[in-house]
C-alpha angles and dihedrals in degrees: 000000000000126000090221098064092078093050095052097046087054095054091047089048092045087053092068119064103205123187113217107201116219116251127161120257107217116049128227132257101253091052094056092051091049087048090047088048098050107030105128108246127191118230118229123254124231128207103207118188106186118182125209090266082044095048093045095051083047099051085041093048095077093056092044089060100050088047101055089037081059097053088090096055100057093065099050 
C-alpha cells in the first residue's frame, strides 16, 4: 500500500462540505411500537389435500358445531 493513498483521500474528502442534521439515535418508544404495528407481514399459505372422507367431515363440521352450540338452549 502506498503511503500516499491517505493523503489523497483526505484531501478528496476534504474537498466536499457535508451537513449532518441532528437526529436523534435511538428512537423513541412510540416510534418502535408504530414500526411493530405497521410492519407489513406475509400470511402463511396453507396446502390443503382433502379426500373425499376429508372433504365430507369438513363440509359436516359447520353443522356439528351449531348443533351442539344449540343443546343449551333446549333446556332452558
Amino acid at each position: 500500500m502506498n503511503d500516499k493513498e491517505p493523503e489523497t483521500l483526505v484531501q478528496k474528502l476534504d474537498e466536499y462540505q457535508v451537513d449532518v442534521p441532528d437526529f436523534p439515535m435511538k428512537k423513541s418508544r412510540l416510534d418502535r411500537v408504530a414500526n411493530w404495528l405497521f410492519d407489513p407481514v406475509s400470511l402463511p399459505v396453507w396446502e390443503v389435500h382433502f379426500t373425499k372422507k376429508g372433504m365430507a367431515v369438513a363440509m359436516f363440521f359447520p353443522v356439528l358445531l351449531t348443533i351442539i352450540s344449540a343443546i343449551p338452549f333446549i333446556f332452558l
